[in-house]
N, C-alpha and C positions, 0 to 999 in steps of 0.2 A: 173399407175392408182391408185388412191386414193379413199379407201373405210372405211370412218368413220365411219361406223356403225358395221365392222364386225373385227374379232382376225385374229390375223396371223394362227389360225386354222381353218379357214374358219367356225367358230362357230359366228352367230350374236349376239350382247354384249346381247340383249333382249333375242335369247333362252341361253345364258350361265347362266344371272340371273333368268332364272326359273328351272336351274339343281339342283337337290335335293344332295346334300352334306351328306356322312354319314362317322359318325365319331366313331372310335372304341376304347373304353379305357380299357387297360387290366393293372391288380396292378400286375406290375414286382415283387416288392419285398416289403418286411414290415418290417421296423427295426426303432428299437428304439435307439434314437443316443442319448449319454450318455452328460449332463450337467455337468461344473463345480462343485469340490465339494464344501462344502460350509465350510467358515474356521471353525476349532474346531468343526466340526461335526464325527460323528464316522462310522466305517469301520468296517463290518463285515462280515466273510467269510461264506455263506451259501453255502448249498448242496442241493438238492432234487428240484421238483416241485410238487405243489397240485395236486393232484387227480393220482399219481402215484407213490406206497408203495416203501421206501430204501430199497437198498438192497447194498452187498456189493462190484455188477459188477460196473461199470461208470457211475459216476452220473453227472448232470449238475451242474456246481461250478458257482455262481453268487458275488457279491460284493453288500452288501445290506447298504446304509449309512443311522445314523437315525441322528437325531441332539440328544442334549444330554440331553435334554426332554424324549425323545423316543419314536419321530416322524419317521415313514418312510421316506424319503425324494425321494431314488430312489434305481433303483439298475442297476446293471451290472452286466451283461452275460461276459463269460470268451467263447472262441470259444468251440464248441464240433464240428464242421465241419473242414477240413484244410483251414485256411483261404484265401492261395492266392496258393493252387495248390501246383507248383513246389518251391514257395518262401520259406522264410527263419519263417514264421510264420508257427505256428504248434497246435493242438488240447490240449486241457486242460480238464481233468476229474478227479475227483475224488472216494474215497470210500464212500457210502452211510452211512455208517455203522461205520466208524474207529473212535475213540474217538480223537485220538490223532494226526492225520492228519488235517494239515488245521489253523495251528500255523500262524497268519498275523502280519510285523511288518511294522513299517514304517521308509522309510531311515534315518539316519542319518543328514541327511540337512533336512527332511523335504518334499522333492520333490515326493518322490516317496511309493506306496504300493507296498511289495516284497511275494511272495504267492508259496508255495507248490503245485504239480500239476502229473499230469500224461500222457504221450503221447500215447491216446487211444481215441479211439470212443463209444457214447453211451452203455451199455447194455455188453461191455468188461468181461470179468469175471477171476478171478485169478488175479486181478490186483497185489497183493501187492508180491505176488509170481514170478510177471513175470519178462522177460528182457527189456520190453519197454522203451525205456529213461523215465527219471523224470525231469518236466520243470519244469520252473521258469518263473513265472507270473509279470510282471511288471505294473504298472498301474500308470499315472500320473497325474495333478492337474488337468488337463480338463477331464478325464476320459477315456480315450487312451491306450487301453490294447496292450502290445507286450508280446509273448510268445515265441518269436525266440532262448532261451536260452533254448537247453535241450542236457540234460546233460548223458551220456551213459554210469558213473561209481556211478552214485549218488546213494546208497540206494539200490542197485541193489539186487529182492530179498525180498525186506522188503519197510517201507511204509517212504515216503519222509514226514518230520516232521515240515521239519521251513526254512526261508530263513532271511537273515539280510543284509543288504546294508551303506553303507557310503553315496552316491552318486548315488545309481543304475547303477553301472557299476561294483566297485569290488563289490563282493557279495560272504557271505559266508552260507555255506546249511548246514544241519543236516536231519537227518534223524533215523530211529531203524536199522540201518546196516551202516558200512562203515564211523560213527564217523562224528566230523566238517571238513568238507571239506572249500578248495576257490577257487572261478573262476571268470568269466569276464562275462560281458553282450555278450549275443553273441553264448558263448563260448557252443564245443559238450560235453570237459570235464573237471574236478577239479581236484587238487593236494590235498592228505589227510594232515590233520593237528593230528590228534590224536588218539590213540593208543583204547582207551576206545571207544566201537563201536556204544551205543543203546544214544541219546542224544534227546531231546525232543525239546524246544525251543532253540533258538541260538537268540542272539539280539545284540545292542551294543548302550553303556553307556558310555559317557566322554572319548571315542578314545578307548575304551577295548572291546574285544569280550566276552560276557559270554555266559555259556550257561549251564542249565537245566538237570538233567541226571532223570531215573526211580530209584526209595529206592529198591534194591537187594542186595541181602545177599554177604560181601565179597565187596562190593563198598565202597570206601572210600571218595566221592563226592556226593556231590548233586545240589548246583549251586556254580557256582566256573569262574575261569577268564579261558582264552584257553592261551598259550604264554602271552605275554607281547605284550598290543596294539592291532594292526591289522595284526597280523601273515601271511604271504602268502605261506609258507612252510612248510614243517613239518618232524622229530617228534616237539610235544610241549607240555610242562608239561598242567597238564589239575588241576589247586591247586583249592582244596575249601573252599568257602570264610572263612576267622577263624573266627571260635568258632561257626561255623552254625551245626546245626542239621543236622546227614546223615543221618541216617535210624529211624526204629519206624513204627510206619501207614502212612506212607505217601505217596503221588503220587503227587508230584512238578511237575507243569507245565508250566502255565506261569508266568512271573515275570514284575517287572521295577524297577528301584532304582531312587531319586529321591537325594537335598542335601537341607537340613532344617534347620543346625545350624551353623554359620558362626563361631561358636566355635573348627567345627570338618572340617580337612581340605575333601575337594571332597565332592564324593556324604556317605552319611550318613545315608539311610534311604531305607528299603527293603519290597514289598510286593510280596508276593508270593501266587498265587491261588495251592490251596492243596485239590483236589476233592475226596482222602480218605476218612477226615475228614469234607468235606463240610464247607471249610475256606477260609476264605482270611485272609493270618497273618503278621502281622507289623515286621521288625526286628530293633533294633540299633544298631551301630557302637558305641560303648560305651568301654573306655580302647583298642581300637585293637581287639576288637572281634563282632561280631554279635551277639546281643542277644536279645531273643522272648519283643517283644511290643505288645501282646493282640492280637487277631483276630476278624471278625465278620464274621457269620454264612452265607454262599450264599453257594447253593445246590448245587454240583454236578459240581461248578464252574471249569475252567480249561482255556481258554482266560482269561486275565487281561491286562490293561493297566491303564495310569494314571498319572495326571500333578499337579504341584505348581497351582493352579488358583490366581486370582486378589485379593482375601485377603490375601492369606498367607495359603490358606487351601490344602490340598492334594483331587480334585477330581479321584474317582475309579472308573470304570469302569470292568465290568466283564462280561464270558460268560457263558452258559453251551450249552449243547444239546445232544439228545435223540440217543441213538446208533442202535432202533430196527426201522422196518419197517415204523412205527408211527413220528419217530423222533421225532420235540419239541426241546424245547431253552428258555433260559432265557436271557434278555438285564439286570445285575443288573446294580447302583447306588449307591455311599455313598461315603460321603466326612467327611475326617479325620480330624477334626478341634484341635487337642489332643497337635501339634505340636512335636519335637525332642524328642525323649525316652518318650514319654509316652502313657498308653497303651492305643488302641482304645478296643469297644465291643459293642455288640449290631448286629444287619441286614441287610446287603442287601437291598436295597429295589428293585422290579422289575417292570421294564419301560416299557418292550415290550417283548415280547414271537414269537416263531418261528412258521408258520402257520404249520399244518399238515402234514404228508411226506415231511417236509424239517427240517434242522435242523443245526443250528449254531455252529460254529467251536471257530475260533481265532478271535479276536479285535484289532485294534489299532483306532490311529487318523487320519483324511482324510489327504493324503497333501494337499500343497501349492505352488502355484506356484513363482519363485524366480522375487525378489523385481526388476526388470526392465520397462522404457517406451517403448515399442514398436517402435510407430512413432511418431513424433510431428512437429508443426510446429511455423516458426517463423515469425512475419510480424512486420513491423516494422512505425511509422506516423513520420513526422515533417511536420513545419510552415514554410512556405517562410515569411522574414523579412531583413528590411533595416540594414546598417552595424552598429554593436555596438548592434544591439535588440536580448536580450536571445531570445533562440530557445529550444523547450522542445522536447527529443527523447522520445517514448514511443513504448516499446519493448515487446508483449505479445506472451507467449507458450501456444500451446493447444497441450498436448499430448491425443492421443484416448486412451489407455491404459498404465495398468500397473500403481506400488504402486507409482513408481517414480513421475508420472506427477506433483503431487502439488508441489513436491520438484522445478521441475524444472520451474514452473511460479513464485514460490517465487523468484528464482536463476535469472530470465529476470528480473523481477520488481527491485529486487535491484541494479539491473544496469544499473535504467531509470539518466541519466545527460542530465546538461542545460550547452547548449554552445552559445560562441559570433558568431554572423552571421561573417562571413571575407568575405570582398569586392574583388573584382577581380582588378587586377590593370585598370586604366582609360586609355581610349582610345581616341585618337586625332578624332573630330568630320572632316571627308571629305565629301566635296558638293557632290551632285551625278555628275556634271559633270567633275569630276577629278575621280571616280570611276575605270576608265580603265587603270589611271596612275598605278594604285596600283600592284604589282606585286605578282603573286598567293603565299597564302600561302602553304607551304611541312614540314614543321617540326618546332614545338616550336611557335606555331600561339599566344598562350598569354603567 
């Protein structure tokens, strides 16, 4: 029986379209998914949020990038929750409060932010006392935070200070306890590189580790190489750079070297933030030795980083921020136009400041992500024509992403050519009524 007007649930299509449909939306979740950085824009390690005073238990660590204006552009959240449960990613917090935590560098390629951190939840207390592992933050070009690396020998005790990368895999730490360490992405623990315990920044410059110590009485370093290279084992002489200043009023934190005169072989050229004396100070590699090139005045400064820019100038970069309840931060600016051994002087100038109960830590530069096309495609046109008539190939790549693409339509176009049509050989014309004579072709038909 056939009944066109009713459902297979004996509901007539006329009462089903006058059923009242009710539709319930509930907002699962709210997150903010992190943009690409943008290139040459800056990286900054914050603490705290507004409307809730620092203090020294666990604080929420974000990644705040500005352009180098010192515009906002965006920020990222480091997890405070465990992100996948039972998985290999892990909670990241910091001290509210610590001056000297929270050193940010960027890898060695280029690809990657490497970040200090702590395996603890909000509101934690004792952090830098405790035995909780110390993690390592990784963050890359799209904004992709992994925190699967913590480390259960690092700093143990004392407060985790700095992290340094080649590649984002090997990866070497510092910390105020337990010296420059090295370990692997991934990895629970690290192999000690050096004897000297309390080290500040750790970075790396033209395949060398350097690294950073506090001015005490009886130290005979202050920024100096670790071994030779990229060390993965230890003991390892810890030399400091010659003729640099050890002690005096100082507190050396962070640093860059940069190489300016095609006269002096390598890198040639030293800034150092020194928040003693509220400096940022030049050095030269002059004769074999390191010697003072002038400073300029930023408050309190202790992040620094900083590049060759497009004339030839050295743009600076630096940070400070607030150690009490209040927090506070400075984004400085200033570009050394002075060139090889000569002295810079003058300001700071400041671009952005750190909103209320938060407060800014380390700087670098955002990464980048490496110079590849993703996918592309290739299509290809010709002319049918008589035999002996050029014929033109014409071969176009459209890749969706990646720096590659143009390379690669340049790389098709130059390999558009014009060939001669070729004839097939000729064929004996048969009447259709001989057609049946013909016996089937099976192999080598022309």
């Amino acid at each position: 029986m056939f009944l066109p007007h009713r459902t297979d649930r004996g509901i007539s299509r006329a009462q089903l379209r006058n059923q009242k449909i009710h539709l319930h939306l509930e907002n699962l979740e709210e997150r903010v998914v992190p943009v690409a950085f943008g290139a040459g824009n800056l990286a900054i390690y914050r603490v705290g949020v507004e409307g809730a005073s620092l203090t020294s238990s666990g604080t929420a660590v974000f990644i705040d990038e500005y352009t180098p204006a010192g515009t906002l552009v965006q920020s990222i959240a480091l997890p405070v929750t465990d992100p996948d449960g039972a998985g290999p990613q892990r909670t990241f917090v910091a001290s509210g409060t610590s001056s000297t935590e929270g050193f940010l560098t960027r890898s060695a390629d280029g690809r990657y932010l490497v970040l200090p951190g702590y395996v603890a939840g909000l509101g934690t207390s004792g952090l830098t006392t405790s035995s909780v592992p110390r993690v390592v933050g990784r963050i890359d070009a799209d904004g992709n935070v992994d925190t699967s690396t913590a480390l259960t020998d690092w700093s143990g005790g004392n407060r985790p200070q700095s992290v340094a990368s080649t590649n984002g895999t090997a990866l070497w730490v510092s910390g105020a306890a337990g010296g420059v360490r090295s370990t692997t992405f991934g990895a629970s623990t690290s192999t000690g590189l050096t004897t000297l315990a309390d080290f500040r920044q750790v970075n790396i410059f033209d395949g060398q580790i350097y690294a950073s110590t506090k001015s005490i009485t009886g130290n005979t370093v202050a920024i100096g190489t670790v071994g030779t290279g990229l060390p993965l084992t230890g003991p390892q002489p810890f030399t400091n750079l010659p003729g640099f200043p050890v002690l005096g009023s100082t507190s050396r934190s962070a640093f860059f070297l940069v190489d300016l005169s095609a006269a002096v072989p390598g890198l040639d050229t030293l800034y150092v933030a020194d928040d003693a004396v509220d400096q940022i100070q030049k050095y030269s590699l002059t004769g074999g030795n390191w010697t003072a090139s002038g400073a300029i005045s930023a408050n309190n400064v202790r992040g620094l980083t900083g590049a060759i820019d497009s004339s030839g100038n050295v743009a600076i970069f630096g940070t400070t921020g607030g150690t009490g309840a209040i927090g506070g931060g400075s984004l400085y600016a200033f570009t050394d136009s002075t060139g090889f051994n000569n002295a810079i002087s003058g300001s700071a100038t400041v671009i952005a400041t750190a909103a209320t109960n938060t407060a800014f830590r380390g700087i670098a530069f955002t990464p980048a992500a490496p110079a590849t096309a993703t996918t592309s495609t290739l299509m290809a046109s010709t002319s049918s024509a008589e035999y002996g008539t050029p014929v033109t190939f014409t071969a176009t790549v459209a890749a969706s992403s990646g720096s590659l693409a143009p390379r690669l339509a340049q790389s098709a176009s130059s390999r558009m050519e014009t060939h001669s049509a070729k004839r097939r050989p000729s064929l004996p014309v048969v009447p259709d009524s001989q057609l049946s004579l013909i016996p089937l072709c099976r192999r080598n038909c022309l």
